[in-house]
N, C-alpha and C positions, 0 to 999 in steps of 0.2 A: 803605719809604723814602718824606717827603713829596716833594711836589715843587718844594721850597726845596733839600733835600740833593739831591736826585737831579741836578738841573743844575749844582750848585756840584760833585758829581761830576765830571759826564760831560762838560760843556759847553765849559770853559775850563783848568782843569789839566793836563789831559793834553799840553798845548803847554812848559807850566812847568819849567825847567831850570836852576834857581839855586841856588846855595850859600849858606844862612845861617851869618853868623860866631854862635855860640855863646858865652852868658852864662856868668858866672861868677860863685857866691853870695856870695864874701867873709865867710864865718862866721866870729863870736868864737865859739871853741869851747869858749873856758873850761879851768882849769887841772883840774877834772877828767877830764875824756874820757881815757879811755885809746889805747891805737894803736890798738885792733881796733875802736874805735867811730870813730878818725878816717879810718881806713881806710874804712868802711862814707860817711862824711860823704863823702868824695870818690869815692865810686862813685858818690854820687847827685848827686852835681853833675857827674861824665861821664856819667851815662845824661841827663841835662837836655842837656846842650851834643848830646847824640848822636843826640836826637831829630828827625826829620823832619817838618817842617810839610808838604811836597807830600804826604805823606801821612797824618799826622795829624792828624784833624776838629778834636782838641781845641788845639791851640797855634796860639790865635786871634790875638793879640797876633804872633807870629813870623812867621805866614800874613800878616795886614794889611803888615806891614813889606816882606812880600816883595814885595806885589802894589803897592806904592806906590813900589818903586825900579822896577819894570817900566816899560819904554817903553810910552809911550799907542799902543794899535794903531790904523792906518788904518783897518782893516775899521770898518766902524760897529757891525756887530752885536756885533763882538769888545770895540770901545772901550762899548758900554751894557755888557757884561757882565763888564768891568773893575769899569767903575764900582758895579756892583750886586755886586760880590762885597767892593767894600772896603765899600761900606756896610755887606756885611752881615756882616763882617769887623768892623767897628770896633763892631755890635749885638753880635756875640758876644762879645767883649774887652769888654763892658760899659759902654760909652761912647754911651747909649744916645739924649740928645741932639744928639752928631754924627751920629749913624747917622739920625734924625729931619730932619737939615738935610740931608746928603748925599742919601737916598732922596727929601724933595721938591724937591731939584731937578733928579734926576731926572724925576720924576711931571711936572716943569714941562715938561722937553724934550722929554717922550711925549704930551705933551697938545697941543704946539705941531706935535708931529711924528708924528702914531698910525702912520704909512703906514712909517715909517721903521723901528720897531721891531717886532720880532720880538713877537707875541702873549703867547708866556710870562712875555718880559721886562717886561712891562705889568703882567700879572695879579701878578707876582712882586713887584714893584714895589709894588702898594698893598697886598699878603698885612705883604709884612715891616714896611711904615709901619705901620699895626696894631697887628702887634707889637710894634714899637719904643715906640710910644705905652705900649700896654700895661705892656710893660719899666720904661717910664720911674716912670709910676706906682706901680707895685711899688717901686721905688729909694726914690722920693722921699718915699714914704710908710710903706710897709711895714722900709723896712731905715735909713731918716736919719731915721725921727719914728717908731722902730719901739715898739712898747707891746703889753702882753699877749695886746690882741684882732687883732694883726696878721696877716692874711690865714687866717683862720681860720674858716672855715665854719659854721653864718652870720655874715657875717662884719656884725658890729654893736657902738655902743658905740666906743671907742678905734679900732677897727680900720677905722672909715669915712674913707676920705680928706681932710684936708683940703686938698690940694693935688689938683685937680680937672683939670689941661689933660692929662695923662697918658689917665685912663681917658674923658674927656670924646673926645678924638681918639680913641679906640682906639671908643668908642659910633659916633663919625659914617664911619669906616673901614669897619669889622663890620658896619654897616647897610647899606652901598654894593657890600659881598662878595657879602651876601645878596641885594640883590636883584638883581646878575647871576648869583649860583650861588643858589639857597634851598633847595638839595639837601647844601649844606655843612654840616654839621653838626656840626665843630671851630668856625666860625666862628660857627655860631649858639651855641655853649658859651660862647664866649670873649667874647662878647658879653654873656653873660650876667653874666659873672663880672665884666665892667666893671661894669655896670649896678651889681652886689651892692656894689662896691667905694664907690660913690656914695651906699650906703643908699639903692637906686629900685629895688631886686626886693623883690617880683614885681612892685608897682606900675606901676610906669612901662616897664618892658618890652611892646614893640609884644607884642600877644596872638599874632600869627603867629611871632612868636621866642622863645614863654615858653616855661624848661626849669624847671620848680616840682623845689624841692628836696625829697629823699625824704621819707617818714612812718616816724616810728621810734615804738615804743611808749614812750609819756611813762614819766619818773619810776624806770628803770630803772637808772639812775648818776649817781652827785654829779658835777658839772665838774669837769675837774682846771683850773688855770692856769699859766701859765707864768711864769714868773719868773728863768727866766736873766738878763735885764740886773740884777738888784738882788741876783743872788750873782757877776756878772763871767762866766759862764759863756757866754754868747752871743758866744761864736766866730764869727767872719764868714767862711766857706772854703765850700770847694765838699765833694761827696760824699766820706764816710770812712765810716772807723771807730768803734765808742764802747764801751768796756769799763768796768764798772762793779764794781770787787774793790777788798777790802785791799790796798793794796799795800805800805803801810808798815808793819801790824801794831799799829796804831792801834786796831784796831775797830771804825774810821769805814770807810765805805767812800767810797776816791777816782774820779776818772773819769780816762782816758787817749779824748782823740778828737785824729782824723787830719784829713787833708783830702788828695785823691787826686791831685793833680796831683806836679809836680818842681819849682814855684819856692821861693823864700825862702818866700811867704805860705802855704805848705802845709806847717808847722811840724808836726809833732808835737806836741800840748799836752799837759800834765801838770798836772791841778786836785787839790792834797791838802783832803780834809775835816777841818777844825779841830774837828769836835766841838761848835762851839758857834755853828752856824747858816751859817758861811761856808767857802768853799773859798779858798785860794791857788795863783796858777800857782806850778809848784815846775820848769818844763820843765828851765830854764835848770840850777839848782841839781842838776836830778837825773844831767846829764849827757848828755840829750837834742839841745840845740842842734844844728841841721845832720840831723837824723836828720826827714828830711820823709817827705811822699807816704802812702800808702798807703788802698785802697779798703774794703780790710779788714783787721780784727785780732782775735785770740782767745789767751787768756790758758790755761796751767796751771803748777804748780808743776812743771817737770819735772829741778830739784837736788834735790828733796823736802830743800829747806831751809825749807818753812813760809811762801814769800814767793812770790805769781803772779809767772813769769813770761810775755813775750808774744810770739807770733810777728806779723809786720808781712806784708801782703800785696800786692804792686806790680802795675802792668802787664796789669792785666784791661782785656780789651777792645780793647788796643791792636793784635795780632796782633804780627807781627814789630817793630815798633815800641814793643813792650812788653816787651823786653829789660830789665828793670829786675830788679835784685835786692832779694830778701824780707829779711827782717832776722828774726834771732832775739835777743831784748833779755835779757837775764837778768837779775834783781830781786837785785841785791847784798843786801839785809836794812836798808842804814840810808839810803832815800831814794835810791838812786843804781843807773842799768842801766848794765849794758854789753851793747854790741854784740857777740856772739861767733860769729855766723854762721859766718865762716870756719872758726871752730876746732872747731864742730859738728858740721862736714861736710855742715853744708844751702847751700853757698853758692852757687845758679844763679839763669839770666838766661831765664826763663821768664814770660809772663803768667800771673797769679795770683790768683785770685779766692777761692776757699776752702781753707780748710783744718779737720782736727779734731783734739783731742789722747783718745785714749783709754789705757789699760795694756790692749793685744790679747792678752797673754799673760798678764796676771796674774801677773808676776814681782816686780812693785813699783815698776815706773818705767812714765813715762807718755809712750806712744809716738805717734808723728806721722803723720798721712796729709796730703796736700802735692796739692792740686787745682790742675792747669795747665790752662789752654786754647788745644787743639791744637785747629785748621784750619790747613787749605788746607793747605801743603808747611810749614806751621811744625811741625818736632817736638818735642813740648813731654810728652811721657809724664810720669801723675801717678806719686806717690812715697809708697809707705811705707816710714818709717822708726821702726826698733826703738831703742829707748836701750839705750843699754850699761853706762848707769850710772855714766859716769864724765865727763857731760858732752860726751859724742859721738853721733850714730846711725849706725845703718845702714843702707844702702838695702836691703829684703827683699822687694821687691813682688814680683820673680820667682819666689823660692823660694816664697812662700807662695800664690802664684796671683791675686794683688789688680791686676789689669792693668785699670786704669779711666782708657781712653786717652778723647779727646774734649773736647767745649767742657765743661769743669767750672764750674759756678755755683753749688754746692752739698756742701755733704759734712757729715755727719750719723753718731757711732757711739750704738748702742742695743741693748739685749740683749732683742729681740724673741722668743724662746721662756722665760726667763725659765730660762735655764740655766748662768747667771754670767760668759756668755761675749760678746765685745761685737762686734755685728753694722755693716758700716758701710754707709749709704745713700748711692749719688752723684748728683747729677743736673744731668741734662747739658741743654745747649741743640741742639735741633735734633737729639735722637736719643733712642731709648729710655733711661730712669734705668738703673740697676744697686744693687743687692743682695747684696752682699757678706756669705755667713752662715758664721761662725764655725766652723771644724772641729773647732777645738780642737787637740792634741798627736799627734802617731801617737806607736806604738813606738819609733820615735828622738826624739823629741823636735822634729818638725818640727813647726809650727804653718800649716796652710791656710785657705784662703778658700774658697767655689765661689759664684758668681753665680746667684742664682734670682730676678731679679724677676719676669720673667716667671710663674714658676710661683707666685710668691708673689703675682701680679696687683699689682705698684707701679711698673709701668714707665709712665705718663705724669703728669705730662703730657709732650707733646713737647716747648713750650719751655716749659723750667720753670726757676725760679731759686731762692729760700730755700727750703729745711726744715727740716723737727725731729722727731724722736720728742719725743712725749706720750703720759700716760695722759689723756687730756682725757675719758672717762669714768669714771677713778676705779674700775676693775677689778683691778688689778692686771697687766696686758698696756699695752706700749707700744703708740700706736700711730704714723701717720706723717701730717704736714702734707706738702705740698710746691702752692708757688705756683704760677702760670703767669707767663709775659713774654711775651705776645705781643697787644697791641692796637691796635686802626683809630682812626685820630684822630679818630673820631667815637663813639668809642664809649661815652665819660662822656654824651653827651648823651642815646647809645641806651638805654643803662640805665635813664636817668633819666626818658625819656619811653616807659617799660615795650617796646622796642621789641628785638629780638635780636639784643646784641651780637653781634660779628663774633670778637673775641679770644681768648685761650688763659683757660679756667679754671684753678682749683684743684683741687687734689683732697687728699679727707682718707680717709684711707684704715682703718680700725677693726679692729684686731689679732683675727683668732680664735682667739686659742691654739693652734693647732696647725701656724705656718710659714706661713700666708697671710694676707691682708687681703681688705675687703669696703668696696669705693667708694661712700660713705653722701656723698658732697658736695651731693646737691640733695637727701635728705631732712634734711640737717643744718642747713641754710637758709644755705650758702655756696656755691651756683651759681650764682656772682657773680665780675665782674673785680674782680684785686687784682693788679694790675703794677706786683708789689713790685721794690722796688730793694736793699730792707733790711728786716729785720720781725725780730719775738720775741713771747714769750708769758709772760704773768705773770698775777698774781690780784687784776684791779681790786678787788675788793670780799672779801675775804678768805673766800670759797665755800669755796675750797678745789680748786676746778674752775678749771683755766687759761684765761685769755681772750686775745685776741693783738691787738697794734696793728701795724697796717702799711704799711712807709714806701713811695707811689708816686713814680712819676714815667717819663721820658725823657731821654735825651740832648739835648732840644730845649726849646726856650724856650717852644712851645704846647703841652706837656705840664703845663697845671694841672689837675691832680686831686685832690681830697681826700684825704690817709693816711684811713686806715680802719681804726675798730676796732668789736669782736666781742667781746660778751659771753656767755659759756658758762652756758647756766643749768640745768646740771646735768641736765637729760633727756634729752640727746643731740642739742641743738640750740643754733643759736648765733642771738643777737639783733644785730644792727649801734647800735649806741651812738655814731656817727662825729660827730654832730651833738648830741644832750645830751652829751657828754663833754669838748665842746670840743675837740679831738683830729684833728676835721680840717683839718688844716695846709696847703694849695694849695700853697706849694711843697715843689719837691723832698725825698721824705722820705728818707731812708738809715736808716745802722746804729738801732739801739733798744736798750735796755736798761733793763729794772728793779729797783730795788733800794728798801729801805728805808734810807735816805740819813741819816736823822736820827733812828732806830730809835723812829718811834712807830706799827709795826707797819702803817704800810700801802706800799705798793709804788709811788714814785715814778717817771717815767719820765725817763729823758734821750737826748732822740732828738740825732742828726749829721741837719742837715740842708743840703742845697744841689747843685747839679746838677753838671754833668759839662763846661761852656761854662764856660770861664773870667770870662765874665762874671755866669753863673749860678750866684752865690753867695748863702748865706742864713746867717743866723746859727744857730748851735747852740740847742736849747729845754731845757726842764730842769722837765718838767711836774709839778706838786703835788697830789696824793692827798687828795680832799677828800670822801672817800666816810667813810661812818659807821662807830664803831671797833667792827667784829666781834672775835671774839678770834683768834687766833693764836699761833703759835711759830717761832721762828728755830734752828736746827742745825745747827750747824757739825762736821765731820769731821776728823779726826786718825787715820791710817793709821799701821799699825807695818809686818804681813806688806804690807798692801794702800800702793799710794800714799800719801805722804802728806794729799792733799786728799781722796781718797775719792773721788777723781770715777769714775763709773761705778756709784758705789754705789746700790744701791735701798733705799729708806728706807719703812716702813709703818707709820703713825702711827696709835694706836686711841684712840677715848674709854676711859678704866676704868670710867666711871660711866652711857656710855648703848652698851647693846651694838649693835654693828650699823655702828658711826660711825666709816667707817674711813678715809686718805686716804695716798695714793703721791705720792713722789715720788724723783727720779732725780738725782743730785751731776753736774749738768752746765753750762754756763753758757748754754743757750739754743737758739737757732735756729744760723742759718748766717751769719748777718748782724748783728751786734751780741751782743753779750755781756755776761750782767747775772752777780752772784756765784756763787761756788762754794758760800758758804752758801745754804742752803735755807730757803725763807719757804713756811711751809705754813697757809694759812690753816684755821680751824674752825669759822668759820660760827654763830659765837652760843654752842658749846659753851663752857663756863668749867669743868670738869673737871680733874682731871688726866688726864695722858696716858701713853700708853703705848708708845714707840718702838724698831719693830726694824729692826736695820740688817742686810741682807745686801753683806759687804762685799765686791770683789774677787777677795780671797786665798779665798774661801769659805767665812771664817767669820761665823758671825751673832752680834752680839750683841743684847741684850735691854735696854732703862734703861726701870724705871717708875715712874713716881709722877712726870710732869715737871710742873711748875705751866705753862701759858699765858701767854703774854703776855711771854715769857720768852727770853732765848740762852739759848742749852745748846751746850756743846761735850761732844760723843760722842766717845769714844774706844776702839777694836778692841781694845783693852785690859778693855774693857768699864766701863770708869769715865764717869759725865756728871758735868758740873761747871758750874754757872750760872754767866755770863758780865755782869758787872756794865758795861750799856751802857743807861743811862735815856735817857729823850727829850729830842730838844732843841728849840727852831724854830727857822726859819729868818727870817736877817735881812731885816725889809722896808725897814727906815731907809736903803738905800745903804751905810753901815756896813760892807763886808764886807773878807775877807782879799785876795781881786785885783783884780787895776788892771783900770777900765776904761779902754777905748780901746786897749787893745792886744790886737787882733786882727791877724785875717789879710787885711786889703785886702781890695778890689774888684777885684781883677784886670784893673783897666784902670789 
C-alpha cells in the first residue's frame, strides 16, 4: 500500500459515520427485456444503492460527497486532512483540474504555515499535485484529442501533447520530489513519462533522472494501430471485460465489453460486425440495457443451440462490499440475451473474478466452475457446477472433491496428461495455486478431482492472477502460463535501469508428459514483471507458435506502465515486442482478445482498457494486424456425442506435403482474462499445402478431414464431415463512415 492510500486509510475514516442516500438508474429497459432480465436490472441497481463508500476505495464521486457534508473540524491536523482527502477525492472522481486548484491551495497554506502541518500532509500534498497535473494531461490530450499514437510507448507522432500545462506541471513537481527523495523511483518513472509525453525523452531529461527505454531486437513485428475511434469502438469506461465470438451466427465475429463499476456509465456494450468494415452498438436492441458492471466475462455455448452464451462476473476485489451478483446471459439465436441466472440455479452475491466453462464429464453439456474470492470472515466458497441439460446446474464441488476455497483470480480447464479428460488450474492470490486433475468416473459413475499442484510443481507464483494452458511449444502437451500481481512502485524504473525488481514474477511452467511441469520462466526470457490485470495469447505473425499481450496496471493513478507483448519464436524462448509493435499502451490495460475480425487471416486485437478509480477511465482499443500475410487456416467445431462447440477439443493440424510440419491446438477461448473465439486460427508459417486435420473430440472420438486447402474456414464436424465456410476478406472502414455512433460512450465518471 503507497503512502497516498495508507493514510486515506488509516488517518481520517475511522472517525466517519454517515449515511449516504443512494442513487437510482432510471433505465429505459426497452420492450424486449424479459422479467428475468428486469429482475437481474434491479439487483444491480440495489447492489449500487448498497454499496458502502466508508469502505469502498472505489466510489470516489459518493466518498467526495460524504466528506463535503462533513463538518469542518477544529483540530487543524484533522481540518488539512479533510481538505486533502476531498482533493484527492475530487482527483479520483476525475475532476482533475479541481483537484489541481484545491491541492494548491493547500500547498499555499503549508508553505505560509510549514510549522503547522503535519510532514506527511506536506509531502502528500505535492506527491498528488503531480499527479493531478499528470492526470490532467493524460484527459486533456490523450482521451479529448485522443488519436492512434495515444499514450503509447514511445510515445511519438499524434501522441505528443499538444496541450503542454498538464505534463509541464507534473516535470516541475517530479523535479522538486526528486530532489528531496532521489531515491524515489516511481517518481523518477513518472517524470519520465511527462517528459516522453512532450516528445523531450531522452533528450531533455536531467541525465541523473534518465530511465532510457528498453532495446528490443529490430524488425521482429509489423506495428499493429489502433483504430477504434473510426469503427466507434473506443468505449470510454473503466476495467472490464472483452469477449470476441459469433454471437449472431453471422460469421463475423462481434465484440461484448464491460466496464466494472455499478453506475449508468458502466453499461454492458454489445458491437455487431456488419461484415463490411464496421461494427454497430446493437446493446439497446439486444436487450442488454440496465444489465451493467462486470470485471470479467467468458463465453460457451452451454444450450448447445449453436449461439455463445456468457457468464458476467461482479464484485472482485471488493470483499464484503462485493456482494453483487454474476449474471448468466443466454444467446436467444436472433440478436437478443436473456438474463436467466436465477432460473439456472447460479444466482449468488459473492465477489467474483474468474470463472471457466469446461464438459468435466464428457456427457455433452458444458459445465461451470464459479471462482469466488474468500478473505477475511467473508465466506465466499468457489463452485462447480455440472449441467443437466436442461438449462439448469448443479452444485457438485463436494461430491467430486473440487474444494478451491481462497482469493480466486484465475481459473484455467486443460487436459494436461492428454487423456481426454479436463484438468482444472486455480490461482489464487496470496496462497499456493491448485491443480485439480481429473479422475475421471468410478464404478458408480461418480466423477473426482484430487489436487496435485504441488506434486505436479505449479503451485506459484504466490500472487498470481491470469492463466492459461498452452502448447506454446508445439509438442503436443499442454503446458501452463500463470502471471504474477505483486509490484513496488518502483519497479518499471528498476527494470528499466537493469536494476532487481522487487515484484512477484511469472511463471511458465512446460508439460513433461507424464503429470508434472518444469519452471523454464528465466530460460524462456520471461523473468520479467507483468502485473497483469488482464492478458491472452494469440499468433501475432501467423507461426503457429502463441505469443501473448499483456494488459498491466493498478488500482492507482501512478500505476503507468506499458502492456507488454511477447513474441514466441518457436525455440522455446519468448522475444518482448512491446515497443516495435506499438502495443504498449501506459494506461490501464484489462481484458484482451484476439480474433480475425474481418477474416483476412491475421489475428486482430481488442483490448478493454481503463482502471479501477472512477476517474481512471480510458477508452476501449481495437488493434490492426499489420504483420505480413503468412498462410493459415480457420476451424470451427460442431459437436453431436461432444458439446456442441467442441470446446475442450484438441485439434492436430499436419502439412500433407512437408512431413514433419505439425501444430496443436485446443477449442478454448483464451486465458482467464479476456476471451477471443471458440474458433481456432492456426497459423502455418509460410506452408501453402494442403492440410491435414485431426480432431480428438470430448466424447473420445477422433475424427480425420484431409485435403483442407489454407487460407480457408472449414467447419469440422464429429460427424466427420468438413465443409468450407464461404467468409472472404473485408477492410475496415478508415473514412469515419461506420455502423456506430460516435460519442456514445460511457463518461468520465466525474
Amino acid at each position: 500500500m503507497n503512502a497516498v492510500s495508507a493514510l486515506f486509510a488509516g488517518l481520517f475514516f475511522g472517525v466517519m459515520c454517515v449515511v449516504i442516500a443512494g442513487c437510482t438508474h432510471g433505465h429505459d429497459a426497452g420492450p424486449k427485456q424479459p422479467e428475468s432480465t428486469l429482475e437481474m436490472v434491479q439487483l444491480l441497481a440495489d447492489a449500487y444503492k448498497a454499496q458502502n463508500p466508508q469502505v469502498n476505495p472505489f466510489l470516489n464521486s459518493r466518498r467526495l460527497a460524504m466528506l463535503e457534508s462533513m463538518p469542518e473540524p477544529r483540530n487543524p491536523t484533522d481540518r488539512a486532512a479533510r481538505q486533502l482527502y476531498i482533493a484527492m477525492e475530487t482527483l479520483f472522481s476525475g475532476d482533475s483540474e479541481s483537484a489541481i486548484t484545491k491541492l494548491e491551495a493547500l500547498q499555499a497554506s503549508v508553505t505560509r504555515n510549514p510549522a503547522g502541518y503535519p510532514p506527511e500532509i506536506a509531502r502528500l500534498v505535492t506527491d498528488l499535485t503531480a499527479l493531478a497535473y499528470l492526470r490532467l494531461g493524460e484527459q486533456q490530450n490523450c482521451e479529448l484529442n485522443h488519436s492512434a499514437a495515444s499514450c503509447l510507448l514511445p510515445i511519438q507522432g499524434d501522441g505528443i501533447h499538444q496541450l503542454t500545462r498538464g505534463s509541464e506541471g507534473a516535470i516541475r513537481l517530479y523535479t522538486h520530489i526528486l530532489a528531496r527523495d532521489p531515491e524515489n523511483l516511481q517518481a523518477r518513472w513518472l517524470l519520465n513519462v511527462a517528459y516522453m509525453t512532450l516528445g523531450q525523452h531522452p533528450g531533455q531529461v536531467p541525465a541523473q533522472w534518465l530511465i532510457p527505454l528498453p532495446e528490443e531486437t529490430p524488425g521482429l513485428l509489423a506495428p499493429f494501430t489502433d483504430i477504434a475511434p473510426q469503427l466507434g469502438l473506443d468505449v470510454n469506461a473503466l476495467s472490464g471485460g472483452s469477449i470476441a465470438d459469433d454471437f449472431t451466427g453471422s460469421g463475423f465475429i462481434d465484440i461484448l465489453t464491460s466496464s466494472w463499476g455499478l453506475r449508468p456509465a458502466d453499461q454492458l456494450r454489445f458491437f455487431v460486425n456488419n461484415g463490411d468494415g464496421t461494427f454497430t452498438d446493437r446493446t439497446r436492441e439486444a436487450g442488454l440495457e440496465g444489465i451493467i458492471g462486470g470485471l470479467n466475462m467468458a463465453q460457451a455455448d452451454f444450450t448447445n443451440n449453436g449461439f455463445p452464451d456468457v457468464f458476467i462476473m461482479r464484485g472482485a476485489w471488493l470483499g464484503s462490499d462485493g456482494r453483487h451478483p454474476n449474471s448468466l446471459l443466454r444467446n436467444n439465436g436472433d440478436g437478443t440475451f436473456t438474463d436467466v441466472t436465477r432460473e439456472a440455479g447460479l444466482l449468488d452475491f459473492h465477489p467474483t473474478g474468474s470463472i471457466a466453462w469446461a464438459d468435466f464429464d464428457n456427457d455433452g453439456w458444458t459445465d461451470l466452475f464459479v471462482g469466488h474470492e474468500q478473505q477475511g470472515t467473508e465466506q465466499a466458497p468457489s463452485r462447480l457446477f455440472r449441467n443437466n441439460g436442461d438449462g439448469t446446474f448443479t452444485d457438485v464441488s463436494r461430491q467430486t472433491g473440487l474444494i478451491a476455497d481462497g482469493f480466486v483470480k484465475g481459473a484455467v480447464w486443460g487436459d494436461i496428461s492428454n487423456n481426454g479428460l479436463q484438468d482444472l488450474y486455480v490461482s489464487r492470490m496470496g496462497e499456493p495455486n491448485l491443480l485439480f486433475v481429473n479422475q475421471g468416473a468410478d464404478e458408480h459413475g461418480r466423477w473426482t478431482f484430487v489436487e496435485q499442484s504441488a506434486q505436479a510443481g505449479v503451485d506459484e507464483p504466490m500472487a498470481s492472477f491470469t492463466s492459461w494452458f498452452w502448447d506454446f511449444n508445439q509438442n503436443g502437451f499442454e503446458d501452463l502460463f500463470v502471471s504474477g500481481y505483486f509490484m513496488d512502485p518502483g519497479d518499471t524504473a528498476r527494470e528499466y535501469l537493469g536494476m532487481e525488481p522487487l515484484g512477484e514474477r511469472p511463471r511458465l511452467y512446460r508439460n513433461n508428459g507424464d503429470g508434472t511441469f518444469t519452471d523454464i520462466t528465466q530460460e524462456a526470457g520471461l523473468w520479467k514483471l507483468m502485473y497483469t490485470m488482464g492478458a491472452n495469447f494469440g499468433d501475432f505473425n501467423n507461426s503457429g507458435y502463441p505469443d501473448m499481450y499483456l494488459g498491466t496496471g493498478d488500482p492507482d493513478l501512478q500505476a503507468l506502465m506499458p502492456n507488454r507483448a511477447f513474441l514466441n519464436q518457436g525455440d522455446g524462448r519468448f522475444a518482448e515486442v512491446t515497443l516495435q509493435s506499438r502495443l504498449g499502451h501506459l494506461q490501464k490495460g484489462h481484458a484482451v482478445s484476439f480474433a480475425d475480425f474481418n477474416h483476412n487471416g491475421r489475428a486482430d486485437i481488442h483490448a478493454n482498457i481503463g482502471g479501477a478509480l472512477e476517474g481512471d477511465n480510458y477508452m476501449n482499443a481495437f488493434f490492426v494486424n499489420q504483420a505480413a500475410g503468412e498462410n493459415w487456416v480457420s476451424l470451427e467445431l460442431r459437436g453431436r456425442e461432444s458439446n456442441r462447440a467442441g470446446l475442450g477439443a484438441r485439434i492436430r493440424v499436419e502439412a500433407e506435403e512437408e512431413p514433419g510440419f505439425v501444430r496443436f491446438t485446443t477449442v478454448r477461448s483464451g486465458g482467464s482474462f479476456g476471451a477471443s473465439p471458440l474458433r481456432q486460427h492456426v497459423g502455418l508459417a509460410g506452408y501453402s499445402g494442403s492440410i491435414r486435420a485431426e480432431v480428438r473430440w470430448p466424447s473420445g472420438q477422433v475424427t480425420v478431414h484431409e485435403g483442407l486447402a489454407p487460407r480457408q474456414h472449414w467447419l469440422l464436424d464429429e460427424n466427420g464431415d468438413a465443409q468450407p465456410l464461404n467468409r472472404p476478406a473485408f477492410a475496415y472502414r478508415s473514412d469515419g463512415q461506420t455502423g456506430a455512433a460516435h460519442g456514445n460512450h460511457a463518461g468520465h465518471g466525474h
